[in-house]
PDB file with one MODEL, atoms N, CA, C and O in Angstrom:
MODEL        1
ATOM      1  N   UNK A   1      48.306  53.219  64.218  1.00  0.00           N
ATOM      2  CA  UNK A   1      48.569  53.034  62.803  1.00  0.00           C
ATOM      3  C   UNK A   1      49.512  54.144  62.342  1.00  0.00           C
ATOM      4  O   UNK A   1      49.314  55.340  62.558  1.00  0.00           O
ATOM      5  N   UNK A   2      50.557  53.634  61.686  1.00  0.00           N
ATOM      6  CA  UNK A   2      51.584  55.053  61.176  1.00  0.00           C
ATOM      7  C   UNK A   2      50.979  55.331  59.967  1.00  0.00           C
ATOM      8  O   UNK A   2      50.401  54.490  59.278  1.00  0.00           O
ATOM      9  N   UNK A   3      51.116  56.619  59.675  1.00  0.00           N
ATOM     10  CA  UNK A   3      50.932  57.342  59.063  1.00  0.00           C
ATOM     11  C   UNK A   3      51.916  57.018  57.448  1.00  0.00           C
ATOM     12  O   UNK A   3      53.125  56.956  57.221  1.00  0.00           O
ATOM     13  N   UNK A   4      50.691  56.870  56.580  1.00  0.00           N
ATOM     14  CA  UNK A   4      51.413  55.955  55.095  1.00  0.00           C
ATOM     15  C   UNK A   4      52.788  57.239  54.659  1.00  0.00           C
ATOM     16  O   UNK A   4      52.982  58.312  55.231  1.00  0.00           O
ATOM     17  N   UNK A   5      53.704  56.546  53.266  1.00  0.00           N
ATOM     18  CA  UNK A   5      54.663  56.932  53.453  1.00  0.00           C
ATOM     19  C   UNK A   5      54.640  57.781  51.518  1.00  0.00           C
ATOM     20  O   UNK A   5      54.170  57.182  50.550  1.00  0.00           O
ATOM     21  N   UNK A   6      55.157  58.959  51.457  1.00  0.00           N
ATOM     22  CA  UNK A   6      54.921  59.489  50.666  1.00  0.00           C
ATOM     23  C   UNK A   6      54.768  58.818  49.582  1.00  0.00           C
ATOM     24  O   UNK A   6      53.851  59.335  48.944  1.00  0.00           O
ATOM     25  N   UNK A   7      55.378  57.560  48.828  1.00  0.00           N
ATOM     26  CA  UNK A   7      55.570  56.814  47.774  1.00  0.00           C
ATOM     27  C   UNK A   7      54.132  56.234  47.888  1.00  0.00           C
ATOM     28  O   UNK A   7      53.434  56.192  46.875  1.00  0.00           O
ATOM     29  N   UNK A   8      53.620  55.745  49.191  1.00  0.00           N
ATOM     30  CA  UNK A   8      52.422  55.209  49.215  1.00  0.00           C
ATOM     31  C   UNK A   8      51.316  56.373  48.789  1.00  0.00           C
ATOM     32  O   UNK A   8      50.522  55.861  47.999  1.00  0.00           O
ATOM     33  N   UNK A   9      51.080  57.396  48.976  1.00  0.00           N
ATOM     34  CA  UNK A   9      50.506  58.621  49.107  1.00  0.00           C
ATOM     35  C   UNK A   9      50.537  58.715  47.552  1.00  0.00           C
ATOM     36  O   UNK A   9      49.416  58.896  47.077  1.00  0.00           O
ATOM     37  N   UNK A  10      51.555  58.637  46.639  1.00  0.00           N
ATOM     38  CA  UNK A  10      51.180  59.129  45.445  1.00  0.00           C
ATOM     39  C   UNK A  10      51.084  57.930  44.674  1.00  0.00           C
ATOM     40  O   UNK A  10      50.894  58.009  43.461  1.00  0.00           O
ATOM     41  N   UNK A  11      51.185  56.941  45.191  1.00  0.00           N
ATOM     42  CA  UNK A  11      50.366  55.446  44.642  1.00  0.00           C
ATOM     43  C   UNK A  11      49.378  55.650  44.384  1.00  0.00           C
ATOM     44  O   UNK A  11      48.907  55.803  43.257  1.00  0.00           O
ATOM     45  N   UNK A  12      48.527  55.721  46.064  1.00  0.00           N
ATOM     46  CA  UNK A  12      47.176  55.833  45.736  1.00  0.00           C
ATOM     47  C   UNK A  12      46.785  56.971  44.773  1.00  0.00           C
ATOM     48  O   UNK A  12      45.930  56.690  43.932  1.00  0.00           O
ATOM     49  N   UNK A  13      47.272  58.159  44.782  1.00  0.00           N
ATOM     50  CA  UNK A  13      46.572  58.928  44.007  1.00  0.00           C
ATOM     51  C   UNK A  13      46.416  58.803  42.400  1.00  0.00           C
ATOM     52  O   UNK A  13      45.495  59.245  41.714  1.00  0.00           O
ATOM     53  N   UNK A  14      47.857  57.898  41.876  1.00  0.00           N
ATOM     54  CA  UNK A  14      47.915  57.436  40.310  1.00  0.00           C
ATOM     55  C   UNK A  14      46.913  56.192  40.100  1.00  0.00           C
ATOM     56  O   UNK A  14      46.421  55.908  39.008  1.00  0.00           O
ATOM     57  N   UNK A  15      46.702  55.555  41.184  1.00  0.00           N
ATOM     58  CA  UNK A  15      45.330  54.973  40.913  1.00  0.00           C
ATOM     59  C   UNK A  15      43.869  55.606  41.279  1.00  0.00           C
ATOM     60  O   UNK A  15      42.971  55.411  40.460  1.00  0.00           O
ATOM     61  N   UNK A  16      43.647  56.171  42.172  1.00  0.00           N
ATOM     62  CA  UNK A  16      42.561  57.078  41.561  1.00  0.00           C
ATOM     63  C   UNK A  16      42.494  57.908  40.790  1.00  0.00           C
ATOM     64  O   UNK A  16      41.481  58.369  40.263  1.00  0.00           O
ATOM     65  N   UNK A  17      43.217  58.097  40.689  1.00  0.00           N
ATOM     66  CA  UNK A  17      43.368  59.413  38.886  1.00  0.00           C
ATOM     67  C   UNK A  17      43.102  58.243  38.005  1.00  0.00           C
ATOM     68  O   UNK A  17      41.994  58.204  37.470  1.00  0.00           O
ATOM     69  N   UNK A  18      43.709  57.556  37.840  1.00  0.00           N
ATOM     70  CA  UNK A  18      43.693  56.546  36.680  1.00  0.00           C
ATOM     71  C   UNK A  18      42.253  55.529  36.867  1.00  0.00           C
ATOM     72  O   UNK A  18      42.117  54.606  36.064  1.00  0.00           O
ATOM     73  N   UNK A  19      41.148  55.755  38.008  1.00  0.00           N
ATOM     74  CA  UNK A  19      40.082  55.003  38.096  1.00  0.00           C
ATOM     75  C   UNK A  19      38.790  56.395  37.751  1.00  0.00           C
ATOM     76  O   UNK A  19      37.695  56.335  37.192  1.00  0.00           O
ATOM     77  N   UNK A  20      39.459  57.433  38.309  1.00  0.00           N
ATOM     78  CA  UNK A  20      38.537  58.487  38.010  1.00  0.00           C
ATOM     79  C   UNK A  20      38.157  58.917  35.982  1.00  0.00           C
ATOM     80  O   UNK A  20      37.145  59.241  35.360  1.00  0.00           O
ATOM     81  N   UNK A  21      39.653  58.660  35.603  1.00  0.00           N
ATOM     82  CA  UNK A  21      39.556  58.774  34.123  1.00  0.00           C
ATOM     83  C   UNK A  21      38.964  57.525  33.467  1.00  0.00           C
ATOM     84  O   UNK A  21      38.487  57.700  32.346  1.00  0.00           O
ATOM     85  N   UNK A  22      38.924  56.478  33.905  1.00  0.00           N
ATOM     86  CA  UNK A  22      38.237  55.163  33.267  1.00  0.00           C
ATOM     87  C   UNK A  22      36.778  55.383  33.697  1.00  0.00           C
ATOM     88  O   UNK A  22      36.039  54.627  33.066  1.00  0.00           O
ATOM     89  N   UNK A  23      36.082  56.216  34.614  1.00  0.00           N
ATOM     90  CA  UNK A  23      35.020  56.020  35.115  1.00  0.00           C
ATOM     91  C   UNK A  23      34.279  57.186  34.388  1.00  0.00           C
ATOM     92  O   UNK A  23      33.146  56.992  33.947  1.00  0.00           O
ATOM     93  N   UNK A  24      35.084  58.758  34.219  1.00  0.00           N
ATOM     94  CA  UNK A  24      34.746  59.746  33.499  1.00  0.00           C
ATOM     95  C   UNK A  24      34.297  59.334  32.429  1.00  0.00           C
ATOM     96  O   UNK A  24      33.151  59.645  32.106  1.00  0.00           O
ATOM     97  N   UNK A  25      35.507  58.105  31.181  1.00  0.00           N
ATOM     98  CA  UNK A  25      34.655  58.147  29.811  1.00  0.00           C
ATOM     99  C   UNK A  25      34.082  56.916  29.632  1.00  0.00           C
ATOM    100  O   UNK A  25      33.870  56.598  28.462  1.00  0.00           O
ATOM    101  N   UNK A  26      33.840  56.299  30.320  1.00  0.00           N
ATOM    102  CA  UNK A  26      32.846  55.185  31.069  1.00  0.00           C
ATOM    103  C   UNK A  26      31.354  55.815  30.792  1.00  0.00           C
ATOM    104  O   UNK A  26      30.676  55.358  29.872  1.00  0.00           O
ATOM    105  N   UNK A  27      30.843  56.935  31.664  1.00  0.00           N
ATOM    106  CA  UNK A  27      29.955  57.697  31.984  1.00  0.00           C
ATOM    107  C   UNK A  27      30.113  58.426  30.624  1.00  0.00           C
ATOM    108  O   UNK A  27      29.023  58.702  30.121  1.00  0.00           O
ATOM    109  N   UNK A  28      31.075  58.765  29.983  1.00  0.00           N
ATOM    110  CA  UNK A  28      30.873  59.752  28.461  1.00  0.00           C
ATOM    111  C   UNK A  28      30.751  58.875  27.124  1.00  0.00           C
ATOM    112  O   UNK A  28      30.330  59.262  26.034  1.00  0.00           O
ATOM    113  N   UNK A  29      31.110  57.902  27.386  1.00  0.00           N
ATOM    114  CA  UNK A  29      30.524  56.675  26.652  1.00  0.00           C
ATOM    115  C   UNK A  29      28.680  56.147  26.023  1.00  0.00           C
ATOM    116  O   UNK A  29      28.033  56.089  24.978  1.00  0.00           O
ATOM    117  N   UNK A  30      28.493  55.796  27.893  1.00  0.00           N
ATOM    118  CA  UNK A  30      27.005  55.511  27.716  1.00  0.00           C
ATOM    119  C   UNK A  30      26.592  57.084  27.359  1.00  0.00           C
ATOM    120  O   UNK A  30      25.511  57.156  26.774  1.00  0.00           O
ATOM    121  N   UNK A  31      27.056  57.975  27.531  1.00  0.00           N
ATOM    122  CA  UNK A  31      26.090  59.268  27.470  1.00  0.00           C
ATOM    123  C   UNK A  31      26.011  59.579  25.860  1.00  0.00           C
ATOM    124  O   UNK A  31      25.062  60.211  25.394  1.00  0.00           O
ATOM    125  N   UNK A  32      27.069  59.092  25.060  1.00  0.00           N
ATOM    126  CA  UNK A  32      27.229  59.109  23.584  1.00  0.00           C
ATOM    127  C   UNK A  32      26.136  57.922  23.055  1.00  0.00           C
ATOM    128  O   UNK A  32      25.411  57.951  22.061  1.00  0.00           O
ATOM    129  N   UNK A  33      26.263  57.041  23.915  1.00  0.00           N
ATOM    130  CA  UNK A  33      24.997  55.946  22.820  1.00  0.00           C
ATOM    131  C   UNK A  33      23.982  56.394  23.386  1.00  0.00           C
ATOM    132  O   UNK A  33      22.966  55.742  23.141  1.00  0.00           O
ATOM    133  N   UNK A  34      23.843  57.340  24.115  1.00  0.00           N
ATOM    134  CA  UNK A  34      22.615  57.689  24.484  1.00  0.00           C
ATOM    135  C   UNK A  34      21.778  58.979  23.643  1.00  0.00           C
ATOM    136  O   UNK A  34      20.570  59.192  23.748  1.00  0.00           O
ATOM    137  N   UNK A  35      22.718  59.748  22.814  1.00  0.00           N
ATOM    138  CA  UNK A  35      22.805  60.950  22.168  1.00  0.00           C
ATOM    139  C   UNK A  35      22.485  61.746  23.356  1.00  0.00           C
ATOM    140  O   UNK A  35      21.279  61.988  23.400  1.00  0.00           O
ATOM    141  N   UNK A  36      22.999  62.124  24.110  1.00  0.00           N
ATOM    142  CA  UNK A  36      22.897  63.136  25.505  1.00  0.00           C
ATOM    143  C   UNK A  36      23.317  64.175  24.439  1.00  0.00           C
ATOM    144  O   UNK A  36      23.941  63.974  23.398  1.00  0.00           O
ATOM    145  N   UNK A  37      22.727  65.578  25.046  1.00  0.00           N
ATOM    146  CA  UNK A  37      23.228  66.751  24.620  1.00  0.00           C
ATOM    147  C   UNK A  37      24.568  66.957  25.693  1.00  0.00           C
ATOM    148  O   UNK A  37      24.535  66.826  26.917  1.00  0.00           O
ATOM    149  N   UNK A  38      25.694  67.302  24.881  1.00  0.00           N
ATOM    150  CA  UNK A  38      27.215  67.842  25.427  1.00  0.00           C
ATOM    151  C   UNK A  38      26.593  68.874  27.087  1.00  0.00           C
ATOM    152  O   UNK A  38      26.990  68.617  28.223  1.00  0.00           O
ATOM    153  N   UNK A  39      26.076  69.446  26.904  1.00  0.00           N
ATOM    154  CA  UNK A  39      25.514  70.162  28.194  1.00  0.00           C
ATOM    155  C   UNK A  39      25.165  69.144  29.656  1.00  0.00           C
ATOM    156  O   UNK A  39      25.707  69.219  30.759  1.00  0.00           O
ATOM    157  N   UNK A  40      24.139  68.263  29.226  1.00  0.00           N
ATOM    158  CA  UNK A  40      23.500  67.244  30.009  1.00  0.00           C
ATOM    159  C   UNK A  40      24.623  66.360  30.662  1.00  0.00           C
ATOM    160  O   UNK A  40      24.801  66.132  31.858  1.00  0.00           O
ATOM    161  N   UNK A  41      25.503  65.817  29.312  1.00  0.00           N
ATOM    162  CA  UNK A  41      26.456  64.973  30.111  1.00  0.00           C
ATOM    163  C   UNK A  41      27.685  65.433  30.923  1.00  0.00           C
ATOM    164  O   UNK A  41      28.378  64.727  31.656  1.00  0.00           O
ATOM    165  N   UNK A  42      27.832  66.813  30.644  1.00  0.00           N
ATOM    166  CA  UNK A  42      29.073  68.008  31.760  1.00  0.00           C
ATOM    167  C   UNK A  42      28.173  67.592  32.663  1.00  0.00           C
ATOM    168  O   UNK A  42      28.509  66.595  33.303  1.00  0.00           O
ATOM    169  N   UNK A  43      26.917  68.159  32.950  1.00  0.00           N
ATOM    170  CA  UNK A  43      26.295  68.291  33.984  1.00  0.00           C
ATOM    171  C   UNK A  43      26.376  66.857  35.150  1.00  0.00           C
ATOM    172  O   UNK A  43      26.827  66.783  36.293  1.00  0.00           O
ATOM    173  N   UNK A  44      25.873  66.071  34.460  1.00  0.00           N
ATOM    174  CA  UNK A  44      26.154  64.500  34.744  1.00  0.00           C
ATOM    175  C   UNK A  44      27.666  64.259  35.622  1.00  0.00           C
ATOM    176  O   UNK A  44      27.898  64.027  36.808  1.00  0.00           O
ATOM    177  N   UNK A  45      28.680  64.465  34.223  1.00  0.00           N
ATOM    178  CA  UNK A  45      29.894  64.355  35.120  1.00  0.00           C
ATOM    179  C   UNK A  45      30.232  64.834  36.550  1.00  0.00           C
ATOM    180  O   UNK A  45      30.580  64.231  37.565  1.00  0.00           O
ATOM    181  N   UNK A  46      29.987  66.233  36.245  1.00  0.00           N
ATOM    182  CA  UNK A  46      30.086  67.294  37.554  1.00  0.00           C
ATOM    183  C   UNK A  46      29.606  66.512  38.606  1.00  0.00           C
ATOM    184  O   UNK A  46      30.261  65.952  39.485  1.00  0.00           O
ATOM    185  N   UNK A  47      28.088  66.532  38.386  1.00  0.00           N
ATOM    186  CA  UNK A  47      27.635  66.063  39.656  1.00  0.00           C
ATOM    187  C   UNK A  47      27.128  63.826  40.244  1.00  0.00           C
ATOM    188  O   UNK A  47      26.314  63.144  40.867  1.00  0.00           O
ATOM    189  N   UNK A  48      28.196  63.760  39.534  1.00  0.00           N
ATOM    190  CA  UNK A  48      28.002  62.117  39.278  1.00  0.00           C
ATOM    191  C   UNK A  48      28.824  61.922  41.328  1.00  0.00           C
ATOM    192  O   UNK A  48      29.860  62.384  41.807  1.00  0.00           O
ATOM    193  N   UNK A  49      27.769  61.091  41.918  1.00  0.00           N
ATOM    194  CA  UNK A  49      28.387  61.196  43.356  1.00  0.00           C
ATOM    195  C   UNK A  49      29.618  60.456  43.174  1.00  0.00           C
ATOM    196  O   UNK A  49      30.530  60.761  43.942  1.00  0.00           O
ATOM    197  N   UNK A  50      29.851  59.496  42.272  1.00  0.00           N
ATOM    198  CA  UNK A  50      31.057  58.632  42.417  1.00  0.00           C
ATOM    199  C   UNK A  50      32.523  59.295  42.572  1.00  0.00           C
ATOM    200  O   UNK A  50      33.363  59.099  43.449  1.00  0.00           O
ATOM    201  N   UNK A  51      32.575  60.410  41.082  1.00  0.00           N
ATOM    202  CA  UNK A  51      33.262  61.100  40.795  1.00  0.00           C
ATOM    203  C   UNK A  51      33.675  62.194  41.787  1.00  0.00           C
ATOM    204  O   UNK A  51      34.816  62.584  42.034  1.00  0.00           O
ATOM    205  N   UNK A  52      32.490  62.616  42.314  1.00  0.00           N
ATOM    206  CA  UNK A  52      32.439  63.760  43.675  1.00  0.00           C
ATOM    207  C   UNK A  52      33.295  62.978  44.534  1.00  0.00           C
ATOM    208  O   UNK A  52      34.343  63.513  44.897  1.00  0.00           O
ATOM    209  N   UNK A  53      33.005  61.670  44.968  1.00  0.00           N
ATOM    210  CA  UNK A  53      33.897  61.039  46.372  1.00  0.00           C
ATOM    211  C   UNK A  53      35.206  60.809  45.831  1.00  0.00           C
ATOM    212  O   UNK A  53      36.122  60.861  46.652  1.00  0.00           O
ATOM    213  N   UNK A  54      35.471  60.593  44.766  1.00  0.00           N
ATOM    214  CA  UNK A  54      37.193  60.496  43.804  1.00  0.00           C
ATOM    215  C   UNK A  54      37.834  61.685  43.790  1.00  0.00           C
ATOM    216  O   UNK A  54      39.047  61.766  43.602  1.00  0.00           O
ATOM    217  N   UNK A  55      37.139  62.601  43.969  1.00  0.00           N
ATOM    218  CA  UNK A  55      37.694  64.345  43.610  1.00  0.00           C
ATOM    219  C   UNK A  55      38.131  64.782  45.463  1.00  0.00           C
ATOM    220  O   UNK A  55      39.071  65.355  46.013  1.00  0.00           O
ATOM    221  N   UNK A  56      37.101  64.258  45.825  1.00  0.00           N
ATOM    222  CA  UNK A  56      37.090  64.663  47.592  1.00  0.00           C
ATOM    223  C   UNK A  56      38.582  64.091  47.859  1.00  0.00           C
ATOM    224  O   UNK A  56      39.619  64.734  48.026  1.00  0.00           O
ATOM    225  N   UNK A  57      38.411  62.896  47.851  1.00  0.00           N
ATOM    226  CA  UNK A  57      39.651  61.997  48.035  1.00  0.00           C
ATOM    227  C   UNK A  57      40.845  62.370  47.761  1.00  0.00           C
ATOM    228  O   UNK A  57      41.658  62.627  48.650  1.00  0.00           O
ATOM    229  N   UNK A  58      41.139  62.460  46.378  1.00  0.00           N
ATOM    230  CA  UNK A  58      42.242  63.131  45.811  1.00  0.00           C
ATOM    231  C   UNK A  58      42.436  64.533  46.303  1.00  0.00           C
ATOM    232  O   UNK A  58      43.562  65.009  46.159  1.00  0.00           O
ATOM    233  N   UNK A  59      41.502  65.267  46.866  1.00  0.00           N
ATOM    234  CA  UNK A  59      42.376  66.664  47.503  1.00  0.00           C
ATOM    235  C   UNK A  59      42.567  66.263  48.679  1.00  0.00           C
ATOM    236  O   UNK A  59      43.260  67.156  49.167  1.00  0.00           O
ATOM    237  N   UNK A  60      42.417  65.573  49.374  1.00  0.00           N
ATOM    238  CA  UNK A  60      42.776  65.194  50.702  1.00  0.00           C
ATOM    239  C   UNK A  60      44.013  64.612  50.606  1.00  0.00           C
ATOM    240  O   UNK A  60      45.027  65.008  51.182  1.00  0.00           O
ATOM    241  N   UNK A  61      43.887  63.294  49.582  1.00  0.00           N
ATOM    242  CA  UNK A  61      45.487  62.411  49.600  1.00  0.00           C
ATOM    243  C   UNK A  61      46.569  63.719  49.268  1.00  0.00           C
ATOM    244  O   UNK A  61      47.571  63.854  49.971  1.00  0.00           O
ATOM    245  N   UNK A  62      46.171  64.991  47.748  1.00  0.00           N
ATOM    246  CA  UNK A  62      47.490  65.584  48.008  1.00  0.00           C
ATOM    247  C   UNK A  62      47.719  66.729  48.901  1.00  0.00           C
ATOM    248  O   UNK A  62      48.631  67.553  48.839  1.00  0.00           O
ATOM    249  N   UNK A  63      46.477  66.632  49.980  1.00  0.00           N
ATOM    250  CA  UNK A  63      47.054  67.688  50.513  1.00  0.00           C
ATOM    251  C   UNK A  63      48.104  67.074  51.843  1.00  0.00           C
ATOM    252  O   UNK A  63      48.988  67.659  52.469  1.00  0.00           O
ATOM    253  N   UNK A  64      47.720  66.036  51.924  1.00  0.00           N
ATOM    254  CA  UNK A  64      48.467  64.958  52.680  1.00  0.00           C
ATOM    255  C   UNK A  64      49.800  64.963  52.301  1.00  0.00           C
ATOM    256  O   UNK A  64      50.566  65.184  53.239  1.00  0.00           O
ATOM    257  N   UNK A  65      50.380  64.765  51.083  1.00  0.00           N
ATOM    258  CA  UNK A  65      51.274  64.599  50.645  1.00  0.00           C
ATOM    259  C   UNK A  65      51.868  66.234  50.699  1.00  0.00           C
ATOM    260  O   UNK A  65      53.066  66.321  50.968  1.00  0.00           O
ATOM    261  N   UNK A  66      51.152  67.477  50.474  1.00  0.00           N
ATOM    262  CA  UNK A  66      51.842  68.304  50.592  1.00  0.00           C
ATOM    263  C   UNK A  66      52.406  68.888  52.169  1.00  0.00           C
ATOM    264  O   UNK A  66      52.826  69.940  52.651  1.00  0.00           O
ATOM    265  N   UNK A  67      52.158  67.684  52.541  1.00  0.00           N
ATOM    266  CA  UNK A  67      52.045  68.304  54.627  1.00  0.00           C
ATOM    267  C   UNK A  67      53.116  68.139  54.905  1.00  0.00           C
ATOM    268  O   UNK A  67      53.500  68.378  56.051  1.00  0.00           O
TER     269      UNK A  67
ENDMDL
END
């Protein structure tokens, strides 16, 4: 398999950026009809696994791209 091509490389990453930010106030959404305290729902975000595997991802794709 060759190795994807920089244009592809920062594709993917404008769509996970752009799925990570729909999913962030997604999650800050329900946490508002929920009256979460501002503390609870950082906390939430931080450690939300979805967000963790989107963050993992994205330093990998740019470190890819910076190679």
């Amino acid at each position: 398999m060759s190795q994807p091509s920089s244009k592809e490389l920062q594709e993917s990453i404008q769509e996970l950026t752009a799925y990570k930010k729909r999913l962030t106030e997604e999650v800050l959404n329900i946490g508002q009809k929920l009256r979460m305290p501002k503390d609870k729902l950082d906390a939430t975000i931080q450690e939300h696994p979805e967000l963790t595997t989107i963050n993992q991802a994205l330093d990998k794709l740019k470190a890819q791209l910076g190679e």
